[in-house]
N, C-alpha and C positions, 0 to 999 in steps of 0.2 A: 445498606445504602451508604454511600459517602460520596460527602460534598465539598466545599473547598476552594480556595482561589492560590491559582499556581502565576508567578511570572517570570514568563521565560526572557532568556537572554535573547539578543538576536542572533539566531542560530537556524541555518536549514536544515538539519537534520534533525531537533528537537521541535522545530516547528511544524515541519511535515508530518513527524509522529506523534504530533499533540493533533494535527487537523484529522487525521487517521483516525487517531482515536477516536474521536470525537464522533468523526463519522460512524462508525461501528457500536457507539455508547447508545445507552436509553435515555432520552430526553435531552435539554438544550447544552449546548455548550460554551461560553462565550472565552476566544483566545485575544488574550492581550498582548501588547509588543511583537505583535508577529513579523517578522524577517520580511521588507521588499525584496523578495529575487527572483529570478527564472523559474529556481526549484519550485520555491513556492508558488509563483501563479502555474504554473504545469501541474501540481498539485491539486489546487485549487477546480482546475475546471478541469479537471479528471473527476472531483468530485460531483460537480456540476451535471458533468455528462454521464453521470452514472446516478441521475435524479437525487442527490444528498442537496439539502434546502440549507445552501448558504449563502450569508448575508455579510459582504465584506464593507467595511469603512477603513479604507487607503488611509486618508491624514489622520485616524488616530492610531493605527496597525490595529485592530481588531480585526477579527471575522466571530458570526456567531452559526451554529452549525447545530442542524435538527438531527439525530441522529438516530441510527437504524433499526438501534436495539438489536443488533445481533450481523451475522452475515450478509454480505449487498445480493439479491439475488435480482440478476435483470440480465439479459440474454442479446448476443451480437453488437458488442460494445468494441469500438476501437478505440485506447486510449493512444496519441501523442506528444510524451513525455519531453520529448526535446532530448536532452544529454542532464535530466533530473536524474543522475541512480538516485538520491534520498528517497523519490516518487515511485521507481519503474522495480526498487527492491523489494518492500515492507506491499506496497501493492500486488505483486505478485504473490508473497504468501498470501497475502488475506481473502485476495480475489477467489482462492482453489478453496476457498471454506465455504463459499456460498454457489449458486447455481448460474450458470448460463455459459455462452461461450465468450470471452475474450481474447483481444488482439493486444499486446502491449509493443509501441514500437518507439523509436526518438530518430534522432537526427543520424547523420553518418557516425557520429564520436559516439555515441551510444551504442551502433551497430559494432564497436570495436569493444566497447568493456562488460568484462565475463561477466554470465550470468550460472554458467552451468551445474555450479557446486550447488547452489538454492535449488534449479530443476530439479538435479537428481535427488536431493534431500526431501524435494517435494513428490516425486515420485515412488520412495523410498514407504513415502506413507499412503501409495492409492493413487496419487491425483493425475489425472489424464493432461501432461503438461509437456509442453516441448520447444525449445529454441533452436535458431541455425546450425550448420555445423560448424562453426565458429566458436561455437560455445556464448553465444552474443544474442543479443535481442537483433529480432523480434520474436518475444514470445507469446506463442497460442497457446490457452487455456479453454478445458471442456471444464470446466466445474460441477461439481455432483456433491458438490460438499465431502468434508474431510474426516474421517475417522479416527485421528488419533494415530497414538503410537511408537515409535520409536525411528530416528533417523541420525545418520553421522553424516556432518557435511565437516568441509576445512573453511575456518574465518579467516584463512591465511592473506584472504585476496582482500576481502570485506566482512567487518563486523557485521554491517548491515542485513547480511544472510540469516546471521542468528539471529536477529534481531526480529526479522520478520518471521522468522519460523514461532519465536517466542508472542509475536502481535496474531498467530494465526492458531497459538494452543488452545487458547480458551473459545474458539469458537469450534471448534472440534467436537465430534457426537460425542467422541470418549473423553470424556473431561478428565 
């Protein structure tokens, strides 16, 4: 077990992956100093619409977030990320560890920046996943949960690939 009080800076891409996490965690979470931005509420009620029990207070930046204990399994979920990659990236790995189908999509400027290198990386290990031929969102997810395994993607475009490959290892069968 381990417990702990982290504060983060105000930062969307730390923030997003502290509420991630959090979501995905066993038992409560409570984030301080959380970033007001786009990312974050697109974040935020992707969480929401994906039943994760979060409790936000704006004037002090907290949110507090009941979390999953493991992979989100919930089926025919659209999320609308807006042009959040911090939300539409680390989401996409995590979503193919659990069960159901998803839609991830955002605005036209999202419909433009790459996602492909993540697909195939996700691919690479099983998961039933696929974006435009653009290489772009919007990407459909079958989720069946993830096996593990081995995969080579380039973080040439975005770190945030690895990043979510590495948020989506440990819910993997093959640990």
């Amino acid at each position: 077990r381990i417990s702990g009080e982290i504060t983060l800076p105000g930062s969307k891409s730390l923030s997003n992956r502290a509420l991630l996490l959090a979501a995905l965690a066993e038992g409560t979470t409570r984030i301080e100093n959380l970033l007001d931005s786009a990312d974050i509420r697109y974040m935020l009620m992707a969480l929401k619409k994906m039943n994760i029990d979060v409790t936000e207070d704006k004037d002090a930046k907290t949110a507090i977030i009941v979390g999953k204990g493991g992979a989100i399994d919930i089926d025919n979920v659209e999320l609308d990320l807006g042009n959040a990659g911090t939300a539409m990236r680390p989401l996409t790995g995590v979503l193919c560890a659990g069960r159901g189908k998803f839609k991830l999509d955002g605005t036209a400027r999202m419909r433009e920046r790459p996602i492909i290198d993540l697909v195939d990386g996700l691919k690479q290990l099983g998961v039933d996943i696929s974006c435009s031929d653009t290489g772009c969102p919007p990407v459909l997810i079958n989720a069946k949960g993830i096996s593990g395994g081995q995969a080579e993607i380039s973080g040439q475009i975005s770190s945030q690939f690895l990043s979510a490959l590495l948020m989506t290892g440990p819910l993997s069968r093959d640990k």
